[in-house]
MISE-419438 format. One line per 3 residues: their letters; for each residue x, y, z of N, C-alpha, C. Coordinates in steps of 0.1 Angstrom, whole numbers. Layout:
N
A = X:Y:Z:X:Y:Z:X:Y:Z ~ ...
This chain:
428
XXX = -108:-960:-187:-118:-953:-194:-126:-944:-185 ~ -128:-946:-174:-140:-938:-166:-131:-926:-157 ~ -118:-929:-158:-110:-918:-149:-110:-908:-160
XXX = -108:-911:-180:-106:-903:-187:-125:-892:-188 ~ -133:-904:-187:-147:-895:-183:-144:-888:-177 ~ -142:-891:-164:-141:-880:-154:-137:-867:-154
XXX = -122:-871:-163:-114:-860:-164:-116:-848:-174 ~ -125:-854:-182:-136:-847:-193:-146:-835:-190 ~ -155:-848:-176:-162:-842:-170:-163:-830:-163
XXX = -148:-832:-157:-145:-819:-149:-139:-806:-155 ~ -133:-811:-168:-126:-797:-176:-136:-790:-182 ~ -150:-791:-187:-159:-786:-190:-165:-773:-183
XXX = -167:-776:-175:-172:-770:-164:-162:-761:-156 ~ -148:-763:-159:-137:-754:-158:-137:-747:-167 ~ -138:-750:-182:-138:-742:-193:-148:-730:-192
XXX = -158:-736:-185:-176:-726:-186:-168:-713:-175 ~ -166:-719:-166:-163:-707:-151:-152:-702:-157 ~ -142:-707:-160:-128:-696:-169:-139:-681:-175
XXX = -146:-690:-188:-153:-683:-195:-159:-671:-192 ~ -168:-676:-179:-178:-664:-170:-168:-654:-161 ~ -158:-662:-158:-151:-649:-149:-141:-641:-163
XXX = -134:-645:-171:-130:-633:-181:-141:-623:-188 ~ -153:-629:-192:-163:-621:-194:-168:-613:-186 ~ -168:-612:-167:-170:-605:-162:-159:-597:-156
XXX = -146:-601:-158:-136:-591:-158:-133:-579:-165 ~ -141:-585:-184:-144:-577:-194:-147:-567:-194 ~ -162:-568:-186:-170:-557:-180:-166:-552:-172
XXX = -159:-558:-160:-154:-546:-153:-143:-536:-153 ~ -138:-541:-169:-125:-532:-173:-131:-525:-179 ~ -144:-527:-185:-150:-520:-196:-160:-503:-185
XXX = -157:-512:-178:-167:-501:-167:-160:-494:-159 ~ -145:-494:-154:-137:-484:-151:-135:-481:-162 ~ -130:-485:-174:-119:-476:-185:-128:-466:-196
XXX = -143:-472:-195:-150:-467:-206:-168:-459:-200 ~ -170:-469:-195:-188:-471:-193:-191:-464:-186 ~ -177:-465:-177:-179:-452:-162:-179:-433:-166
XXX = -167:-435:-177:-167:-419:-183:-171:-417:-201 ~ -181:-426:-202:-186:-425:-216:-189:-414:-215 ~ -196:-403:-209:-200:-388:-208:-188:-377:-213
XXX = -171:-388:-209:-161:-377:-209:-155:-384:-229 ~ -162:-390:-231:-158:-391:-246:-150:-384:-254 ~ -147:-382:-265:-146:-372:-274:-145:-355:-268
XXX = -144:-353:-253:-141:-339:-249:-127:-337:-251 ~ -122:-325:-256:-107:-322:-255:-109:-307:-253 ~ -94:-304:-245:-92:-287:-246:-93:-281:-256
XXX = -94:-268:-253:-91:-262:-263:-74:-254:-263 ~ -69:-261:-257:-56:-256:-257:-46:-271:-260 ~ -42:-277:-274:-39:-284:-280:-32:-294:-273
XXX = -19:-285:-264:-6:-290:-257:-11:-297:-242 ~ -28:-292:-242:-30:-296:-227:-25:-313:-220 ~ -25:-311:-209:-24:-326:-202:-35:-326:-195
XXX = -40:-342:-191:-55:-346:-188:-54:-354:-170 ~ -65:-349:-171:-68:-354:-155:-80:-356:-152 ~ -84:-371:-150:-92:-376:-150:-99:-385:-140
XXX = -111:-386:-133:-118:-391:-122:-132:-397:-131 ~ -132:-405:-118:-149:-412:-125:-159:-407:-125 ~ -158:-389:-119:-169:-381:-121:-162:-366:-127
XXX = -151:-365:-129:-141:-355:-135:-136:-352:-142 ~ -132:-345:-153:-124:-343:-163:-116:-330:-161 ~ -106:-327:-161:-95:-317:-162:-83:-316:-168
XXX = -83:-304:-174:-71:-298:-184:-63:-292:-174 ~ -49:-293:-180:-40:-283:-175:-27:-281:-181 ~ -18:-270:-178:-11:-269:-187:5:-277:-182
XXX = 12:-282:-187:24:-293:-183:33:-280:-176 ~ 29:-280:-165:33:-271:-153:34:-278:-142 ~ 44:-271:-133:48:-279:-124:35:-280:-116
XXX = 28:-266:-112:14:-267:-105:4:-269:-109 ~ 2:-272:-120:-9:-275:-124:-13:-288:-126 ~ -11:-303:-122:-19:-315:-116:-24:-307:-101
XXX = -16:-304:-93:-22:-303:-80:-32:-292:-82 ~ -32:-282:-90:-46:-271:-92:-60:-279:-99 ~ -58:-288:-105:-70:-297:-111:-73:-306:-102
XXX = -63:-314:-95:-69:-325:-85:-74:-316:-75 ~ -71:-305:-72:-80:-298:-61:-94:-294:-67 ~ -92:-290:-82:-104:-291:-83:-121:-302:-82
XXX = -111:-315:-88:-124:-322:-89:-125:-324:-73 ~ -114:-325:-68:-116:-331:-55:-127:-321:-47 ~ -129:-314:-52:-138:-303:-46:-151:-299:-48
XXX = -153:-307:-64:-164:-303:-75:-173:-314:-70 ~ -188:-309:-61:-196:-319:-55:-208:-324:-71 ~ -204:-325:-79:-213:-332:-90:-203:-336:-102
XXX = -205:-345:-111:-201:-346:-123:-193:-328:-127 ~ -177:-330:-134:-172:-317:-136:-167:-319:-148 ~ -162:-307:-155:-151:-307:-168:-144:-294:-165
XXX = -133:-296:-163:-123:-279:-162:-116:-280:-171 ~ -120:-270:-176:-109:-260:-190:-104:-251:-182 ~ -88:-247:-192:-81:-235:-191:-78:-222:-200
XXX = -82:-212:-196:-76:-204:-204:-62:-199:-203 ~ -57:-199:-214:-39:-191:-213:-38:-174:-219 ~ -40:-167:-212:-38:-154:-215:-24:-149:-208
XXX = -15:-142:-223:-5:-140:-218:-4:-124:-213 ~ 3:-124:-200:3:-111:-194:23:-111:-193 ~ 29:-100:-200:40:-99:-202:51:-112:-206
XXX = 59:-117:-196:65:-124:-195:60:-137:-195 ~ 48:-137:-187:41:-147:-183:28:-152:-184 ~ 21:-163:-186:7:-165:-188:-1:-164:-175
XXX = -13:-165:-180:-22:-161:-168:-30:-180:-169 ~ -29:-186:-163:-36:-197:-166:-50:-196:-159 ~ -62:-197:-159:-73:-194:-154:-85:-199:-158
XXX = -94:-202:-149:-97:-214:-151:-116:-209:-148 ~ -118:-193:-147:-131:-188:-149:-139:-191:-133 ~ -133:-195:-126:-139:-199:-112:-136:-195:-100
XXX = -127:-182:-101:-117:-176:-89:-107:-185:-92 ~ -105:-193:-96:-93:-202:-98:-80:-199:-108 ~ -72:-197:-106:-59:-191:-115:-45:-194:-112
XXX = -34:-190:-118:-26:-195:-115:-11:-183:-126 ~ -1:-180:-121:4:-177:-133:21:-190:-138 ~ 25:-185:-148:35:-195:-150:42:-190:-162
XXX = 56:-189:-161:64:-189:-172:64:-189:-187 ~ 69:-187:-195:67:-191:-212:73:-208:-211 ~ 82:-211:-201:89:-228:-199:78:-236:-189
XXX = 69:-227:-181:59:-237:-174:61:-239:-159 ~ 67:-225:-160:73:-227:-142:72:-218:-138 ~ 66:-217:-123:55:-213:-115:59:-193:-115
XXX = 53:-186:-114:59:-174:-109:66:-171:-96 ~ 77:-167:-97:87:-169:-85:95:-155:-87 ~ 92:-148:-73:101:-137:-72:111:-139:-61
XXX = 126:-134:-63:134:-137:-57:143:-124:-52 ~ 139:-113:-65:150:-103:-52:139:-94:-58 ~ 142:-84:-51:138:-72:-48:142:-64:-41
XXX = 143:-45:-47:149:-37:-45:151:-29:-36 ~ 159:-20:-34:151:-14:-18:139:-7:-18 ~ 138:2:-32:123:7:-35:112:-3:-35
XXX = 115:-13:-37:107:-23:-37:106:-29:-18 ~ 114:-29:-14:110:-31:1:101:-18:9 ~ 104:-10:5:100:5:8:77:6:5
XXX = 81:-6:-6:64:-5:-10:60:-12:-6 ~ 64:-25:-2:62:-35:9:57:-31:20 ~ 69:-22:28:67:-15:42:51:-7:46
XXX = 53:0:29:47:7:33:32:2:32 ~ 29:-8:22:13:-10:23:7:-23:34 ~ 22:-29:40:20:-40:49:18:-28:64
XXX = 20:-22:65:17:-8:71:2:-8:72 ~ -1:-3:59:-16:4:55:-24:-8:53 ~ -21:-19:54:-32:-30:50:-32:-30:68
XXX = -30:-38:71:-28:-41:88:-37:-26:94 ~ -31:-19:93:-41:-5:98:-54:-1:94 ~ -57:-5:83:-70:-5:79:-75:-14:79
XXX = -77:-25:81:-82:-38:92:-85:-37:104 ~ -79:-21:115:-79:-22:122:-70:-32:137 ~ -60:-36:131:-53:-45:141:-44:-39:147
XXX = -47:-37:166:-40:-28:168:-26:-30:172 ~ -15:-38:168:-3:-43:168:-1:-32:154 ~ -8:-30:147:3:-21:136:2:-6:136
XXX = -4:-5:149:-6:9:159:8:12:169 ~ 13:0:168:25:1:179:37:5:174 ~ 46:12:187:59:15:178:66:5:174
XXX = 68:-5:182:76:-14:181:74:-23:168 ~ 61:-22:164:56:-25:151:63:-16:138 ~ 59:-5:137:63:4:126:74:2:129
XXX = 88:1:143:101:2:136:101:-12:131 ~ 99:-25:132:106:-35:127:101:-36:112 ~ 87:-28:109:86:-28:95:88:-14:90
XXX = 101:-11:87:103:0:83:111:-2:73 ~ 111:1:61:121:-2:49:137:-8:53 ~ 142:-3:64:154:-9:63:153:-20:74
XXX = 145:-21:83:140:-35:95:133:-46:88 ~ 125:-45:75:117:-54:72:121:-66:64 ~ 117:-74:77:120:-89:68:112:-101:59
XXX = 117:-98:49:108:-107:37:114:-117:32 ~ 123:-125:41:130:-137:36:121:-144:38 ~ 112:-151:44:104:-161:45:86:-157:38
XXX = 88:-143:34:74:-146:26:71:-152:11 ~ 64:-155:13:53:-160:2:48:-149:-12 ~ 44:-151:-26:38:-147:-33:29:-153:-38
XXX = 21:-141:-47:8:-149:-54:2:-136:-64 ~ -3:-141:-73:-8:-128:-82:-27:-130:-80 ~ -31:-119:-78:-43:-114:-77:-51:-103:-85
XXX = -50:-109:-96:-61:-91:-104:-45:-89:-106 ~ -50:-74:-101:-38:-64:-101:-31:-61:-91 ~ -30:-73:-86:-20:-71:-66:-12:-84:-73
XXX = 0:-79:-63:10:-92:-56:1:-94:-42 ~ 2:-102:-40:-4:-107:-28:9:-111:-22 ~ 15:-107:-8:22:-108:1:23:-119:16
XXX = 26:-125:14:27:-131:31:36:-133:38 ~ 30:-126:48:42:-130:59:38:-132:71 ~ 44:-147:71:43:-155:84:39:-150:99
XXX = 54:-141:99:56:-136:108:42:-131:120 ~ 37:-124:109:23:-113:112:9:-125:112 ~ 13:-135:99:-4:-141:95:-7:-133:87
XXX = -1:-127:82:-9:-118:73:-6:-115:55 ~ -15:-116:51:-16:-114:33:-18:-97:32 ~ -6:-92:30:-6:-76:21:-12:-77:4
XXX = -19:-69:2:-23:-67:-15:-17:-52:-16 ~ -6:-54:-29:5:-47:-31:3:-42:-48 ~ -3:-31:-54:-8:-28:-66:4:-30:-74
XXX = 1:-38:-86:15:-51:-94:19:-35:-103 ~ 11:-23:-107:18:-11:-110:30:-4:-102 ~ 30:-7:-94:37:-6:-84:47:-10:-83
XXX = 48:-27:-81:59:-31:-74:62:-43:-87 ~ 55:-42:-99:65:-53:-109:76:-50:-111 ~ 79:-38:-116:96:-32:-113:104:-34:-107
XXX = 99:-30:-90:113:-34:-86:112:-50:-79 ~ 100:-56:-84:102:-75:-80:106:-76:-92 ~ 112:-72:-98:113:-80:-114:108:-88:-122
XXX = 94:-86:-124:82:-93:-126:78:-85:-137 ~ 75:-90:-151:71:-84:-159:59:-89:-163 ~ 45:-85:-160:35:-91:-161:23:-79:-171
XXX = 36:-69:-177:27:-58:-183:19:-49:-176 ~ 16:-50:-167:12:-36:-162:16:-24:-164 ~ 9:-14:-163:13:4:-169:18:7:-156
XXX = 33:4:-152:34:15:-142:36:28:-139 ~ 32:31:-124:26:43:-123:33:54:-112 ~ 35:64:-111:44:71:-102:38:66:-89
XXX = 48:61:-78:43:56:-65:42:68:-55 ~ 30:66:-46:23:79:-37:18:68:-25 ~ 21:70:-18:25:64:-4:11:63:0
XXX = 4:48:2:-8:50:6:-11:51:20 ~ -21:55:24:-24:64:38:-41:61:41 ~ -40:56:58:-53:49:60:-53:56:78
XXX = -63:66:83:-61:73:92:-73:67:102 ~ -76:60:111:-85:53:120:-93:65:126 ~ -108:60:126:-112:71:131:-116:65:146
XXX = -114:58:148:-116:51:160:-101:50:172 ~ -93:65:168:-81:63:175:-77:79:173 ~ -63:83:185:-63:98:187:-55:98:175
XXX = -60:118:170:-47:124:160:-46:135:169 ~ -37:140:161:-32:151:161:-23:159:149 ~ -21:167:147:-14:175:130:-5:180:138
XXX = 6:174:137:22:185:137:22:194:125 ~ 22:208:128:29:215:118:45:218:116 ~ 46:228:102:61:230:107:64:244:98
XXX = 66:257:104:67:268:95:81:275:89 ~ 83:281:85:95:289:77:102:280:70 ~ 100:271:68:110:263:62:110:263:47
XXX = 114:256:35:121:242:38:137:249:41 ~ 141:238:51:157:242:53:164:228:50 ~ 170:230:44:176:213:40:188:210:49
XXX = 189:215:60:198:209:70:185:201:80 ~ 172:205:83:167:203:94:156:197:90 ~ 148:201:76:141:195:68:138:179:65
XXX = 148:174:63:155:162:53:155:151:66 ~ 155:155:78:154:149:89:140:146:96 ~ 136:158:96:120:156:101:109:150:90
XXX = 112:151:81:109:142:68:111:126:69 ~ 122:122:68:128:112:69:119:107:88 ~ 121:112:101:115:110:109:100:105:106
XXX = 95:114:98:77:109:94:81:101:88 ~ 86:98:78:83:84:75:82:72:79 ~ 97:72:89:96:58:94:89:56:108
XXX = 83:64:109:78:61:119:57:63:115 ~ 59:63:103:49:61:95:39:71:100 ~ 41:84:103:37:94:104:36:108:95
XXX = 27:115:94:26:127:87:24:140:89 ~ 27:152:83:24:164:88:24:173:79 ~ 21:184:80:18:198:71:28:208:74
XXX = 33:211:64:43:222:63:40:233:58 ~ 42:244:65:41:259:58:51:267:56 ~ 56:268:40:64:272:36:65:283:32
XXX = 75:290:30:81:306:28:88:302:8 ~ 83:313:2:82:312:-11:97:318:-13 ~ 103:325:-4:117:329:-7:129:313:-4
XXX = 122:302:2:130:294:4:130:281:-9 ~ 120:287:-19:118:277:-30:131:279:-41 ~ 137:268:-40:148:263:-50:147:250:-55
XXX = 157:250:-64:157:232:-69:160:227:-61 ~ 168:224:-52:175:212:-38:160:217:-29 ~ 155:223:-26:144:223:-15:129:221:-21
XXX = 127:221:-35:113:215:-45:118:202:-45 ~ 127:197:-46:130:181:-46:126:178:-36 ~ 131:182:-22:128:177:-14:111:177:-9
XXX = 107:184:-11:91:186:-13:88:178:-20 ~ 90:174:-33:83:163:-38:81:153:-33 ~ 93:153:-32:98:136:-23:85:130:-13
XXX = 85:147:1:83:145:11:63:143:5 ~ 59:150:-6:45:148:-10:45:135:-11 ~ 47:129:-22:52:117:-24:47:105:-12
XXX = 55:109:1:52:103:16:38:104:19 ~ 30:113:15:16:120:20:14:129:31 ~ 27:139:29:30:149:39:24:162:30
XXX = 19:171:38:13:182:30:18:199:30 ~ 16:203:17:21:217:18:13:228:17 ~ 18:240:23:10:252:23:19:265:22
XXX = 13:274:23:20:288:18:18:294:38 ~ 29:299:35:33:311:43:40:322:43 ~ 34:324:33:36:338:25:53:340:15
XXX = 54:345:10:62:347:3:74:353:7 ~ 74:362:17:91:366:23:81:367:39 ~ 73:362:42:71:364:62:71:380:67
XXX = 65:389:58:60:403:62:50:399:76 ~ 48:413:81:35:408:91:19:415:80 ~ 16:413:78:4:412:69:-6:421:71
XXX = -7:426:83:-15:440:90:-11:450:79 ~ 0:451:76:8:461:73:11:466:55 ~ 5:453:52:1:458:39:-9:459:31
XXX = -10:466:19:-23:466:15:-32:451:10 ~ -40:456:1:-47:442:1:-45:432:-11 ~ -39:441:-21:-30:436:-34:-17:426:-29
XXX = -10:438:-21:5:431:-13:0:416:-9 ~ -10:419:4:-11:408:6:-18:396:2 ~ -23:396:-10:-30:386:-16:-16:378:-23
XXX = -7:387:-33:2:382:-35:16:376:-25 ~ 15:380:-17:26:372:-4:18:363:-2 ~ 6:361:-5:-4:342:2:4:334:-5
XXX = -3:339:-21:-5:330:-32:7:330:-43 ~ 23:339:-39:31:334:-48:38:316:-42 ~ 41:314:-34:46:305:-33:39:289:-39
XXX = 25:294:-35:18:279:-44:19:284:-60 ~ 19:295:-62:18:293:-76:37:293:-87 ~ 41:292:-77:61:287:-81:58:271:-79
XXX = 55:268:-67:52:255:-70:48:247:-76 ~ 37:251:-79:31:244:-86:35:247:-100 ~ 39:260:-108:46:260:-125:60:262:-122
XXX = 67:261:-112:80:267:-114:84:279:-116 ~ 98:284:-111:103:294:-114:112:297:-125 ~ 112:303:-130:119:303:-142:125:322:-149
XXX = 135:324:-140:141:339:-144:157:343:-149 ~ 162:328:-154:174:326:-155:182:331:-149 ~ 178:326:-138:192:327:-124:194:319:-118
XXX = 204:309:-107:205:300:-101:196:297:-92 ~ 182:303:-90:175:299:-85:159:291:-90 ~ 165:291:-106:148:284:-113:149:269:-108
XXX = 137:267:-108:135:255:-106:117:250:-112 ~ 120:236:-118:104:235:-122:94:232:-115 ~ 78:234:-116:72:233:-108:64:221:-105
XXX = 63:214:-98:55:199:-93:44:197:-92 ~ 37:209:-99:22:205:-101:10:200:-90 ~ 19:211:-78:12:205:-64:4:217:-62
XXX = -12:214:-57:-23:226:-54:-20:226:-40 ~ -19:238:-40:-18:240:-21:-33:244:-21 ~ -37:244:-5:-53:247:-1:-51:257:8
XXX = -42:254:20:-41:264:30:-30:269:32 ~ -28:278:41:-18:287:45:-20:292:58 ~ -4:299:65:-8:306:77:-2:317:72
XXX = -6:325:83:-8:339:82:12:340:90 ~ 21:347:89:36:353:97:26:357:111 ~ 31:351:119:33:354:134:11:348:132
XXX = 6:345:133:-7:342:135:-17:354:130 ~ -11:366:123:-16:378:124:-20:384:107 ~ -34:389:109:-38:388:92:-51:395:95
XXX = -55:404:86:-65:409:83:-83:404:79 ~ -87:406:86:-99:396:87:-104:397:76 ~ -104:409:63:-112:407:51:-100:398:38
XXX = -91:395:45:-83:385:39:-89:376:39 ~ -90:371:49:-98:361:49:-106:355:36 ~ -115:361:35:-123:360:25:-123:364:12
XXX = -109:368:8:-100:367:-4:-89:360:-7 ~ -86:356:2:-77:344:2:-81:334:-3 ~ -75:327:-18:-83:309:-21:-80:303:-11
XXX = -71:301:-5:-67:292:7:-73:294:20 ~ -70:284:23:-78:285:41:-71:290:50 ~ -69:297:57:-65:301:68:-64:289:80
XXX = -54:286:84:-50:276:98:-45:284:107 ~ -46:284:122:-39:288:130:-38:273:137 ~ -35:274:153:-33:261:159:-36:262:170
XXX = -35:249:182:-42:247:194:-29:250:203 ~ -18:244:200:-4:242:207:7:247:201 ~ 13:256:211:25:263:204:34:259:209
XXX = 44:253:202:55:243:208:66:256:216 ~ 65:264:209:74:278:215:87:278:212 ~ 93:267:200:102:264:198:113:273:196
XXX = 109:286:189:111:295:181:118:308:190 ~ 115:303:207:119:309:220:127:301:229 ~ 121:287:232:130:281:241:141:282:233
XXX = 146:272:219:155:267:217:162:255:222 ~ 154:247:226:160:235:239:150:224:236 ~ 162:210:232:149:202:232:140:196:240
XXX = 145:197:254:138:193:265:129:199:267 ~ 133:213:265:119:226:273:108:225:263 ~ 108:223:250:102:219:238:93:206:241
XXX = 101:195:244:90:187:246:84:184:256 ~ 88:191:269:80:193:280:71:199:281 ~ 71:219:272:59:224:267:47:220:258
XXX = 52:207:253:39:199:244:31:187:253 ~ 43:180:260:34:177:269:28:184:277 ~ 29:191:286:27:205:298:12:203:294
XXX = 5:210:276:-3:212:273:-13:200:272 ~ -8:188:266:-14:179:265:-19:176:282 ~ -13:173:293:-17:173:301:-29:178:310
XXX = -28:192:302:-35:204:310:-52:203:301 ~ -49:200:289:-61:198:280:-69:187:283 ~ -82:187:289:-91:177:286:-90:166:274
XXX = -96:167:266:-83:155:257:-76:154:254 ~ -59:159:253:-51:156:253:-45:162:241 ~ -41:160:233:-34:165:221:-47:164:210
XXX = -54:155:214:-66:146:206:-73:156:196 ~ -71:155:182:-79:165:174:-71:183:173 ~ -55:182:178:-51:195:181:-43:195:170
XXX = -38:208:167:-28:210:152:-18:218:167 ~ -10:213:165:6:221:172:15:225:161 ~ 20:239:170:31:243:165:44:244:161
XXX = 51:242:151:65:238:155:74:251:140 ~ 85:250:140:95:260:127:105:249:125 ~ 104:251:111:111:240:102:126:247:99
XXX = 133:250:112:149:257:113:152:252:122 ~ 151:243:134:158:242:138:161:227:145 ~ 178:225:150:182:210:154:173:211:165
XXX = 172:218:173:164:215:185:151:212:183 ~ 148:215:175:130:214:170:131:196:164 ~ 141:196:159:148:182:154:144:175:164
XXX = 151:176:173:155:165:181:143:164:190 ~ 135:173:194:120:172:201:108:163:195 ~ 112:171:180:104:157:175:104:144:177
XXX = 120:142:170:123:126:177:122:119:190 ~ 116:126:201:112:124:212:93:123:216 ~ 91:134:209:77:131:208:67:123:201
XXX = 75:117:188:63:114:184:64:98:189 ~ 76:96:186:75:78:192:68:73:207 ~ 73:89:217:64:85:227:45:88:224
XXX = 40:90:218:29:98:216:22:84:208 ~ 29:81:197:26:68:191:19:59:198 ~ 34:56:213:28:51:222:18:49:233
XXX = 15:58:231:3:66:237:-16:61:225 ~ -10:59:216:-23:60:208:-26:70:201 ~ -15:77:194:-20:91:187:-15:86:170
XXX = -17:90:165:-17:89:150:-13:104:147 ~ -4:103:136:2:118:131:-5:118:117 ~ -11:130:117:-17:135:101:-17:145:98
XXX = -19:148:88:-21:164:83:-34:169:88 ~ -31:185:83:-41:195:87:-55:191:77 ~ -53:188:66:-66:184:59:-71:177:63
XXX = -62:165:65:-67:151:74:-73:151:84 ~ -72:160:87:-76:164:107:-90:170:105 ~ -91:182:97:-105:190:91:-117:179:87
XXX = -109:170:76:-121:156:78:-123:152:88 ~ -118:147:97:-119:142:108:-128:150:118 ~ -127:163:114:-137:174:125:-148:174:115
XXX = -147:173:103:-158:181:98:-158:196:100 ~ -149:201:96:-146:214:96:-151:221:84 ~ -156:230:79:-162:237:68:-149:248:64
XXX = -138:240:49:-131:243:47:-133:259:38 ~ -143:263:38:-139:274:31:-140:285:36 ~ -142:283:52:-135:295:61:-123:289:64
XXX = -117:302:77:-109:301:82:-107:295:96 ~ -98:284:101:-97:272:109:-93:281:122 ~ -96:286:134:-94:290:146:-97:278:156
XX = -91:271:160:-87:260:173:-95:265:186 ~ -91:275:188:-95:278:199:-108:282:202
């Protein structure tokens, strides 16, 4: 009988402690699962399909995407007070914009998978080139001052197997390793040839151009031309070597195969000008004559020719500003009838006499040498006829590059002086 007391005695008191520890387990289930986010109650998205992510001071939506737990857990993990993140889903073409009103965004598929670009075209490498170029330069970093730089990122050198994407506003945002560096690439631009349909209005591409004023230029010219044996070359030269220049053109050489190629080369941010309409010497005519030898060739260009003969061609809608005078030589009350500016130049390549591309580019250095600063702020001379003028170039400017010079146009150069464009430009 007293072992059965006992045994009484002691289950009681087991019964009580059972009791107090499930009732205090109660509460502490009740105070992780409930008590702790009684504030996050009754919240829901406003986007139906959402999925939930939740902390004991956090609430977050997101859409059943592959990135989207990791964009919410970074959120709360970040949010120094009690938080709730909502999303918005605004669809941009193909794709939603998920966004979340805080710099925070993301885009994703109509299936919920991530934006991913995988090929792209060569025009599409070409826009790459070109603003991984212009971003880097206008930062100032002087690695994208170097040759060795512009050739490996030059549309057919550049390597974008290992970059990165990301949408921004109205940029692709770019990276590449290689450099450290994030390009912002206008998505009018380049959704086409990434094959990215995100709706944007695209827009004719114009090669963007960023000129350091903290480093040498210089303005290569190039006159009589266009010639499309010699042309097509020094064109192609500027570009990849991410360089520019001003051409002064002869209005007897405007056809359809040589207005293409002008476009093109505008296009690049290479510039055009008049040099008169058949290359008279200009002394020599009256003042009618020569107002119309300035100003026919900008004004074919710009509307086209059109006389039904195999020479019409339409016009590109390009304003010319300046012009040079045939042989340097022009009437001083021209001047001041002329809409255009008058240019002459600092350096005469002499190309037009040697004929050699050695003696050519030994006469540009010769000068630069002999010049207190150097080419620095000079417009030189060159004629857009010939392979030797060709091939001088291709020697000059890569070494010149290396040197620290920057190639621009003549307008380019006038801002840079602060030149008062509505006279006429004398160098000397």
């Amino acid at each position: 009988m007293k072992k059965r007391r006992l045994r009484r005695s002691l289950i009681k008191p087991l019964i009580i402690t059972g009791c107090v520890i499930g009732v205090l387990l109660v509460i502490l289930l009740l105070n992780l699962f409930v008590f702790n986010n009684i504030h996050f109650f009754g919240v829901k998205s406003v986007n139906s399909d959402a999925k939930t992510y939740k902390t004991k001071t956090c609430l977050a939506f997101y859409p059943n995407s592959k990135d989207g737990k990791d964009v919410v857990k970074g959120l709360c993990d970040n949010a120094s007070e009690e938080a709730i993140f909502d999303y918005a889903l605004v669809p941009y073409g193909d794709y939603y914009l998920v966004e979340y009103g805080n710099n925070v965004h993301y885009y994703i598929d109509k299936e919920g998978k991530p934006l991913k670009i995988t090929t792209i075209t060569e025009e599409g490498k070409t826009i790459l080139s070109d603003y991984l170029r212009y971003d880097m330069k206008k930062d100032e970093i002087d690695e994208a001052y170097t040759l060795s730089f512009i050739k490996e990122t030059s549309a057919e050198n550049l390597d974008i197997s290992n970059c990165t994407y990301d949408v921004e506003g109205e940029y692709l945002l770019v990276y590449y390793p290689k450099y450290d560096y994030t390009s912002k690439v206008p998505l009018k631009y380049i959704q086409g040839p990434a094959n990215i349909n995100l709706n944007f209005d695209e827009d004719k591409y114009v090669k963007p151009r960023y000129i350091s004023r903290n480093r040498k230029t210089v303005a290569f010219t190039f006159d009589d031309g266009p010639n499309m044996k010699t042309s097509p070359q020094l064109i192609d030269t500027l570009y990849n070597t991410d360089s520019n220049a001003t051409f002064f053109v002869l209005g007897s050489r405007l056809e359809k195969d040589t207005v293409e190629l002008i476009k093109k080369s505008i296009a690049q941010g290479n510039e055009y000008g008049s040099h008169t309409q058949s290359h008279p010497y200009l002394r020599l005519l009256s003042a009618d004559e020569e107002y119309k030898e300035i100003v026919q060739p900008a004004i074919d260009l710009k509307e086209g020719y059109h006389a039904g003969s195999e020479y019409d061609f339409d016009g590109i809608d390009y304003n010319m500003t300046l012009y040079r005078a045939p042989y340097g030589e022009h009437k001083k009350a021209e001047e001041t009838k002329s809409p255009y500016m008058s240019i002459e130049w600092d350096c005469d390549s002499k190309d037009w006499d040697l004929r050699d591309s050695e003696a050519i580019v030994n006469n540009v250095i010769n000068f630069k040498e002999k010049n207190p600063d150097g080419l620095d702020g000079c417009i030189v001379l060159f004629h857009d006829l010939y392979q030797e003028t060709v091939d001088a170039v291709n020697v000059l400017i890569p070494k010149l590059i290396d040197e620290g010079y920057q190639f621009i146009t003549v307008d380019e150069l006038l801002d840079i002086l602060n030149v008062d464009k509505t006279k006429a430009y004398y160098p000397w």
